[in-house]
C-alpha atoms as a printed R data frame, in Angstrom:
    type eleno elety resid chain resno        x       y       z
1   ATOM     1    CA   UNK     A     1 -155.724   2.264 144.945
2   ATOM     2    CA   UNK     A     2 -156.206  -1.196 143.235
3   ATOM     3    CA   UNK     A     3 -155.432  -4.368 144.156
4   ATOM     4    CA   UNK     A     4 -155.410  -8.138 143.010
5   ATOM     5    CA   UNK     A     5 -158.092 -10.049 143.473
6   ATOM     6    CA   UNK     A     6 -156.015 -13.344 143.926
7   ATOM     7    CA   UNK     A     7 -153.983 -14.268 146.915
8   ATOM     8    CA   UNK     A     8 -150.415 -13.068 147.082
9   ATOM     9    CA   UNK     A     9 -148.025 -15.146 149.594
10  ATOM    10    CA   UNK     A    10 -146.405 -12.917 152.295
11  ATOM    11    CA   UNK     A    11 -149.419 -10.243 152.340
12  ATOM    12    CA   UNK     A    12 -152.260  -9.644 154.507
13  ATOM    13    CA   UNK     A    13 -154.146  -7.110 154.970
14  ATOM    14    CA   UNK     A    14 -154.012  -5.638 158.529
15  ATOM    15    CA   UNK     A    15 -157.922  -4.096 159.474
16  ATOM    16    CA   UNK     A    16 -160.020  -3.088 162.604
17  ATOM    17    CA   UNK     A    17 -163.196  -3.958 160.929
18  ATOM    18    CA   UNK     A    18 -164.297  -6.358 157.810
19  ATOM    19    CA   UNK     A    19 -165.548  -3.081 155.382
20  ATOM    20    CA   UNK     A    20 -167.893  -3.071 152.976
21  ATOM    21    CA   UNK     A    21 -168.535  -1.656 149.794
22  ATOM    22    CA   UNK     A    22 -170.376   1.178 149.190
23  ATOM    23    CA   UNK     A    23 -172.351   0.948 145.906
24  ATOM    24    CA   UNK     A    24 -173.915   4.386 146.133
25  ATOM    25    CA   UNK     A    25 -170.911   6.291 145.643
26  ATOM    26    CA   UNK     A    26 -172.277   9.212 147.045
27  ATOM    27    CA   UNK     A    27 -168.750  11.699 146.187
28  ATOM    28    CA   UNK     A    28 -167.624  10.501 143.198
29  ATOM    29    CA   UNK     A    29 -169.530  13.164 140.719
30  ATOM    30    CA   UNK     A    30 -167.868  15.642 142.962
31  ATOM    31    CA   UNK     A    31 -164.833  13.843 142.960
32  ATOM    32    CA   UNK     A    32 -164.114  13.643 139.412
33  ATOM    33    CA   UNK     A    33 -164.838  17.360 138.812
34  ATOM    34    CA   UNK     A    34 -162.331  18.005 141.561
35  ATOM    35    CA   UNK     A    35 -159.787  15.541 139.694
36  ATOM    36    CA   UNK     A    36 -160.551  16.562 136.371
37  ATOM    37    CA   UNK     A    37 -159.267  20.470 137.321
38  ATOM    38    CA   UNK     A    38 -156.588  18.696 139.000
39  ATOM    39    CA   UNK     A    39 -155.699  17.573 135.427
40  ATOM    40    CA   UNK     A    40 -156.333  20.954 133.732
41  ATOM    41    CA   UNK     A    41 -153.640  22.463 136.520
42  ATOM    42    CA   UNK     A    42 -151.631  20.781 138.192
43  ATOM    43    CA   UNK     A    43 -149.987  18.520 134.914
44  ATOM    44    CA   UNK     A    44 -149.838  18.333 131.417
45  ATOM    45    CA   UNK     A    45 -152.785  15.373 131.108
46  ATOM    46    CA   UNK     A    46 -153.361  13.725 127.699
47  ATOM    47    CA   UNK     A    47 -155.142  10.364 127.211
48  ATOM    48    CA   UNK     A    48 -153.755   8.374 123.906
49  ATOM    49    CA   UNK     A    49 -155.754   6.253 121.597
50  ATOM    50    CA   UNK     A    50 -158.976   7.234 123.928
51  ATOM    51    CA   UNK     A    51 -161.320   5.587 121.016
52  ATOM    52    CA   UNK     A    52 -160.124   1.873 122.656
53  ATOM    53    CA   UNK     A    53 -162.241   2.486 125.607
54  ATOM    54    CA   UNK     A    54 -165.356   1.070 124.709
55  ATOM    55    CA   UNK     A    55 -168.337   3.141 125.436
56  ATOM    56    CA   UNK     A    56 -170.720   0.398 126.661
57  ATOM    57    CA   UNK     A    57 -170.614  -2.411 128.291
58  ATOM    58    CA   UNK     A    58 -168.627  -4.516 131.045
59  ATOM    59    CA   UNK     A    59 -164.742  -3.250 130.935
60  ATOM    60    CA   UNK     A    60 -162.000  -3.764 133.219
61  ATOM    61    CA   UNK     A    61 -159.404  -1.383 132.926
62  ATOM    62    CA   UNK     A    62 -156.037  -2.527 133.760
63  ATOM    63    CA   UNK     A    63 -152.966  -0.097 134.561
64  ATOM    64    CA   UNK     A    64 -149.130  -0.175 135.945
65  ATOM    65    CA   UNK     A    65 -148.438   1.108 139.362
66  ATOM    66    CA   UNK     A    66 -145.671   3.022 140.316
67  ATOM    67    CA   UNK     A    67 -146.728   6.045 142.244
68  ATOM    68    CA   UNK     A    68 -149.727   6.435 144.629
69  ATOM    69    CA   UNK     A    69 -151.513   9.090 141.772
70  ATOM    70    CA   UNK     A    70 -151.402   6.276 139.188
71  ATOM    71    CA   UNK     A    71 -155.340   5.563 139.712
72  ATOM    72    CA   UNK     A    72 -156.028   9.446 140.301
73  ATOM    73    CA   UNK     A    73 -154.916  10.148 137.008
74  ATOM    74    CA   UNK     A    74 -157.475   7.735 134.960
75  ATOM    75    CA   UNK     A    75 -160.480   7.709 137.179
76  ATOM    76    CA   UNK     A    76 -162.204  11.077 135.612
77  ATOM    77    CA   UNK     A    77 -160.012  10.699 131.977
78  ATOM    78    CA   UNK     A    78 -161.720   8.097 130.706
79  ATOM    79    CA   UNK     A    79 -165.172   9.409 129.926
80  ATOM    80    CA   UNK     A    80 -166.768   6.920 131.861
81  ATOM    81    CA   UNK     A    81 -167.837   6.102 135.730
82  ATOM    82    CA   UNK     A    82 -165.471   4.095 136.920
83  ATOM    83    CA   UNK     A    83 -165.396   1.758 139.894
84  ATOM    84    CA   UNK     A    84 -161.879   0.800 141.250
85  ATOM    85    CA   UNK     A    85 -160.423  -1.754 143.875
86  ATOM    86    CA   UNK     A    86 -158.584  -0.672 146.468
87  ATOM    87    CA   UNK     A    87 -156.650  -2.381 149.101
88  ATOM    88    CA   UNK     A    88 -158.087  -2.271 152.940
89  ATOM    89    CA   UNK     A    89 -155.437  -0.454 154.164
90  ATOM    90    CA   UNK     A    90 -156.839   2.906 152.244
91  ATOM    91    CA   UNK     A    91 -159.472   2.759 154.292
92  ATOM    92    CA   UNK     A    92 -158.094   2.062 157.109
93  ATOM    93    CA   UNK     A    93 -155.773   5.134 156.553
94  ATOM    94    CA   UNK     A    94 -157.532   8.414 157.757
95  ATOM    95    CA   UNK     A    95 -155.425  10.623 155.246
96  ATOM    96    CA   UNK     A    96 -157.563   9.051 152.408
97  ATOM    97    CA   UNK     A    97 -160.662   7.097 153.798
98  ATOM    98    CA   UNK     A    98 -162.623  10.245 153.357
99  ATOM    99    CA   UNK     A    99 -161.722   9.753 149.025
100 ATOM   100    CA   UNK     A   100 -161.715   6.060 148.671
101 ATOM   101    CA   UNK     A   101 -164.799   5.164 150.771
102 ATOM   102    CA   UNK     A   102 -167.528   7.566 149.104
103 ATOM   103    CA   UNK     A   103 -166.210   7.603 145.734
104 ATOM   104    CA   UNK     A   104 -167.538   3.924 145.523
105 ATOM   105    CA   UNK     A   105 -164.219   1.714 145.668
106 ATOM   106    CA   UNK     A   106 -164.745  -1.639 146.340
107 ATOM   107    CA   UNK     A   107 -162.139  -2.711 149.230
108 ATOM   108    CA   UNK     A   108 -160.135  -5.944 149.084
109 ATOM   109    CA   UNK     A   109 -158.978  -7.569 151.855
110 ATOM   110    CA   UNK     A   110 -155.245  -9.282 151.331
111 ATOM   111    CA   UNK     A   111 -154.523 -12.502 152.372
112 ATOM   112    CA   UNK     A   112 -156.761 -14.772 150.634
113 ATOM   113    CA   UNK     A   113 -159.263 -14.684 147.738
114 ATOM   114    CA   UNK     A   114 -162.009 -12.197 149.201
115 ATOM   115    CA   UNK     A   115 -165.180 -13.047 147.842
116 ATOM   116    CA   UNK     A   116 -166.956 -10.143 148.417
117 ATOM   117    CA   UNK     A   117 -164.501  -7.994 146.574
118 ATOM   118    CA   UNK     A   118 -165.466 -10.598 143.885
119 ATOM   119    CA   UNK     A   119 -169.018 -10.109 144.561
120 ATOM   120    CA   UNK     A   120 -169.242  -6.552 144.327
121 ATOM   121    CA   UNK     A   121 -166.679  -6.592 141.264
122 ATOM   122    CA   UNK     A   122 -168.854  -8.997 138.953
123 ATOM   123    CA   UNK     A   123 -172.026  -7.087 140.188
124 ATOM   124    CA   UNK     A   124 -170.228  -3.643 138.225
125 ATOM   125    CA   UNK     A   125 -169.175  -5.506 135.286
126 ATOM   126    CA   UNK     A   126 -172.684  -7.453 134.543
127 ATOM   127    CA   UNK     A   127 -174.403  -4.075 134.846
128 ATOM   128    CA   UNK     A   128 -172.196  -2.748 132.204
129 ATOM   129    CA   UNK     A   129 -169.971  -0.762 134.302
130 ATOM   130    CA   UNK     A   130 -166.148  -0.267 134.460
131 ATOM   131    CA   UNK     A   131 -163.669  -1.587 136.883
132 ATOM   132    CA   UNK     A   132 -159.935  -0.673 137.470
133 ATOM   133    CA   UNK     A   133 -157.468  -3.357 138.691
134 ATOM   134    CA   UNK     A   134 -153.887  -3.013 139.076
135 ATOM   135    CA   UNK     A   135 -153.070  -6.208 138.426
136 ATOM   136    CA   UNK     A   136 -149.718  -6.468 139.807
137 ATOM   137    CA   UNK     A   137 -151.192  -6.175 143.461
138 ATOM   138    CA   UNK     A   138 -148.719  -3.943 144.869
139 ATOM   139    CA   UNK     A   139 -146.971  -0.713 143.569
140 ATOM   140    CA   UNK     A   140 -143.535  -1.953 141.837
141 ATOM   141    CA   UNK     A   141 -140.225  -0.185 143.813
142 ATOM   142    CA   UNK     A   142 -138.489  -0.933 140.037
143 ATOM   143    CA   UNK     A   143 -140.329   1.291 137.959
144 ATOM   144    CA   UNK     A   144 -141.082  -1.370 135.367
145 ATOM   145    CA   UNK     A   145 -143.707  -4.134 136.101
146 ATOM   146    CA   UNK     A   146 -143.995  -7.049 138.231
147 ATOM   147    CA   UNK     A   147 -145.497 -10.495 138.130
148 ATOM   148    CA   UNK     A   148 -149.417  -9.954 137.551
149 ATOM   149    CA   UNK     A   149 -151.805 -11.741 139.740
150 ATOM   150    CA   UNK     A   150 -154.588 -14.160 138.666
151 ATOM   151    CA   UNK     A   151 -157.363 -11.939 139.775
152 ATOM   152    CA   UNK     A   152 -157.922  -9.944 136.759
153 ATOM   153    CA   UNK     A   153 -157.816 -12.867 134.293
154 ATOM   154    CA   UNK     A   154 -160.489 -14.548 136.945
155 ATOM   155    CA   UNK     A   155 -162.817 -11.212 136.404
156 ATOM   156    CA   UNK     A   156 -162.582 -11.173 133.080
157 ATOM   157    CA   UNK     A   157 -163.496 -14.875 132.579
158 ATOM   158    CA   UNK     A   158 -166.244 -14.990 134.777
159 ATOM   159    CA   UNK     A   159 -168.073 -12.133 133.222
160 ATOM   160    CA   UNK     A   160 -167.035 -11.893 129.871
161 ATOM   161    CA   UNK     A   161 -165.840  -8.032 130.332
162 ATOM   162    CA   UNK     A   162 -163.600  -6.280 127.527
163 ATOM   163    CA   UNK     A   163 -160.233  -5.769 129.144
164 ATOM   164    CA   UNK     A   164 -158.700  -2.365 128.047
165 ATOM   165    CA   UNK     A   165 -154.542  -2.013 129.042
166 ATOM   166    CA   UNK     A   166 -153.863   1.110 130.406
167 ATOM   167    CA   UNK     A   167 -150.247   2.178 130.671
168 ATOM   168    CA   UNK     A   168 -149.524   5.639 132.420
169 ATOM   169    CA   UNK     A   169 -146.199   7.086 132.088
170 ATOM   170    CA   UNK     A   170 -144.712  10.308 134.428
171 ATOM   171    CA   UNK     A   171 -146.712  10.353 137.787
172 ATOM   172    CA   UNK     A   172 -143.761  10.374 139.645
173 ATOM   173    CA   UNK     A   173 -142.417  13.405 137.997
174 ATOM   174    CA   UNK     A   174 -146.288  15.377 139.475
175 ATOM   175    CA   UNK     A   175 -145.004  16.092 143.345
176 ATOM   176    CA   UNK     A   176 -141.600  17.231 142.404
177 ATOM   177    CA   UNK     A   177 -142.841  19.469 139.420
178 ATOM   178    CA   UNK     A   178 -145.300  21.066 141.358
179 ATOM   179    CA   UNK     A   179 -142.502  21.936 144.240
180 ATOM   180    CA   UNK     A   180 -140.668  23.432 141.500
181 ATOM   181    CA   UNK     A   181 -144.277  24.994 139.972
182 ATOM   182    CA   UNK     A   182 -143.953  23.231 136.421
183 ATOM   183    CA   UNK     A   183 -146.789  20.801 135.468
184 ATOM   184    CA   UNK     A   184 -145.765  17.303 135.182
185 ATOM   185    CA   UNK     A   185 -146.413  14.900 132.027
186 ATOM   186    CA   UNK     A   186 -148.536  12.580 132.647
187 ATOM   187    CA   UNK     A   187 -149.833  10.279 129.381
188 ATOM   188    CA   UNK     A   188 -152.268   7.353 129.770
189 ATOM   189    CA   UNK     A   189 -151.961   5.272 126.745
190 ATOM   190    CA   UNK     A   190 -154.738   3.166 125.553
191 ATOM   191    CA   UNK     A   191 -154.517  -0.656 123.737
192 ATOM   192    CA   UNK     A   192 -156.994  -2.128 121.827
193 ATOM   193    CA   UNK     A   193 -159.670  -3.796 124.183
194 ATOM   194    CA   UNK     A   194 -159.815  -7.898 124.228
195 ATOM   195    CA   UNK     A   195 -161.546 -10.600 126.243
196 ATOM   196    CA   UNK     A   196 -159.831 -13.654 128.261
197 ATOM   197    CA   UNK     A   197 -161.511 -17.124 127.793
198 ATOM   198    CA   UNK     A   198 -160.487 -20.360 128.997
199 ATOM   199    CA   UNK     A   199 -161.164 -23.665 128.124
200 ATOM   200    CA   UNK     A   200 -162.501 -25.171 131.078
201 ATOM   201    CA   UNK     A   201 -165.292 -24.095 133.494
202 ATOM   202    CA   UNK     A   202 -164.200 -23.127 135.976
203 ATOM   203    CA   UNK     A   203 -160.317 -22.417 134.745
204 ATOM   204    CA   UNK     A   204 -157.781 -24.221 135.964
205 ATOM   205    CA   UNK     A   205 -155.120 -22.098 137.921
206 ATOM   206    CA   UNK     A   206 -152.484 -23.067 135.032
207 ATOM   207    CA   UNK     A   207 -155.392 -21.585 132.445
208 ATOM   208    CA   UNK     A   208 -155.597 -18.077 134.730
209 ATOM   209    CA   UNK     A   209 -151.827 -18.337 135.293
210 ATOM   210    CA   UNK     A   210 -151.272 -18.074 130.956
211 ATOM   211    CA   UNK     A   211 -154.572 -15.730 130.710
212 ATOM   212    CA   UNK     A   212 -152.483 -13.433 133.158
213 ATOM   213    CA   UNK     A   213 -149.159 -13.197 131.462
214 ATOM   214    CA   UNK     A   214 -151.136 -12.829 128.100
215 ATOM   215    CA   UNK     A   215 -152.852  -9.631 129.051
216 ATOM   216    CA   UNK     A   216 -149.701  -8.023 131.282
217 ATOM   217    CA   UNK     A   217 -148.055  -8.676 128.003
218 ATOM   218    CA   UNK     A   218 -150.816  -6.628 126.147
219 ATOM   219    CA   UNK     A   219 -150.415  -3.735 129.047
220 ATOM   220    CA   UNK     A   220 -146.608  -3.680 128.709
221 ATOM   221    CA   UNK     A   221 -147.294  -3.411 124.790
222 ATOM   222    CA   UNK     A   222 -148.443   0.431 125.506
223 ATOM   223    CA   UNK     A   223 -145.561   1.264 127.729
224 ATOM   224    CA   UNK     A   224 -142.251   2.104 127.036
225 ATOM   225    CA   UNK     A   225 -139.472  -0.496 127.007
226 ATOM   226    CA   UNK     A   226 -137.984   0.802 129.926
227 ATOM   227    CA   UNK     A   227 -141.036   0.763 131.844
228 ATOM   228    CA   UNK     A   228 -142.184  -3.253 130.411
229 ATOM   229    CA   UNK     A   229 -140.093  -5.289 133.348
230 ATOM   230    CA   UNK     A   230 -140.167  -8.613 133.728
231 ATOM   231    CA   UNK     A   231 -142.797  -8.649 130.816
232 ATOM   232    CA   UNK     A   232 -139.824  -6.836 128.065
């Protein structure tokens, strides 16, 4: 559902329409009761070291992607509203436009550095809010994770947010368990929260480029070794 702020070469997003964000979030409430019983019964759901989330304040909450439940899983677990970024294409998609567009998530448009996304994603932090990035971009066909993208390092600079790594382990183990009616383990493992500064103002690409291997460093930290990638 989330997607890197900063432009990746080869990718563009593909849309009928420039969309906008919808701050209201008129679903979400509902939402996150439907996903937290969703939790309860369709997997064995446990959130590790939950006291890292900080319960105030501007956070970004950074996770791995592997499977298309990866963001699912933390939106309701995390005990706090949270606002994510999603790609165009999932609203451009029918099969899950009706989830992504009311719950509040703030679409990004591939291809080049979309302001607005960047807009709408400081306004949630300097109000205090949370926002989840996947900072590799793009779901990783390996398993472990990619190269990160400079758009989370960018965020976190420009507002000052914590940044909390989020690691989730056993999504794509939730489909086939449930076609053999077992519940899947899924575990979202928490790091200690830490902010990115840079020396110059604004940071030099080379600054964002070291800020970005620093945190995906921190994120692989809370994931297994066999799940850490190009950043074991």
């Amino acid at each position: 559902m989330t997607r890197s702020l900063a432009r990746t070469p080869g990718k563009r997003s593909a849309f009928s329409r420039r969309w906008r964000w919808n701050k209201r979030a008129p679903l979400r409430a509902f939402y996150n009761a439907w996903l937290r019983a969703w939790y309860r019964l369709g997997m064995r759901h446990r959130v590790i070291h939950p006291e890292h989330m900080p319960p105030t304040g501007g956070t970004i909450v950074m996770i791995n992607h592997v499977n298309w439940a990866d963001p699912f899983v933390v939106l309701a677990a995390l005990g706090r509203p949270i606002t994510p970024m999603a790609k165009v294409e999932a609203f451009e998609d029918w099969r899950v436009r009706w989830l992504v567009a009311p719950y509040g998530a703030i679409p990004v448009h591939r291809g080049a550095v979309d302001v607005q996304a960047i807009k709408a994603a400081t306004e949630v932090l300097n109000a205090g809010g949370v926002v989840l990035i996947s900072p590799e971009g793009t779901r990783s066909k390996t398993g472990g994770l990619i190269q990160g993208q400079e758009g989370l390092a960018f965020l976190a600079v420009r507002t000052g947010a914590w940044v909390v790594p989020a690691g989730i382990v056993g999504t794509p183990d939730i489909l086939p368990s449930l076609f053999r009616l077992r519940r899947a383990e899924v575990t979202i493992t928490l790091g200690a929260p830490f902010k990115l500064t840079a020396e110059d103002n604004p940071p030099s690409r080379e600054q964002l480029l070291a800020l970005t291997d620093f945190a995906m460093r921190r994120l692989a930290a809370v994931l297994p070794p066999h799940m850490r990638g190009v950043y074991a």
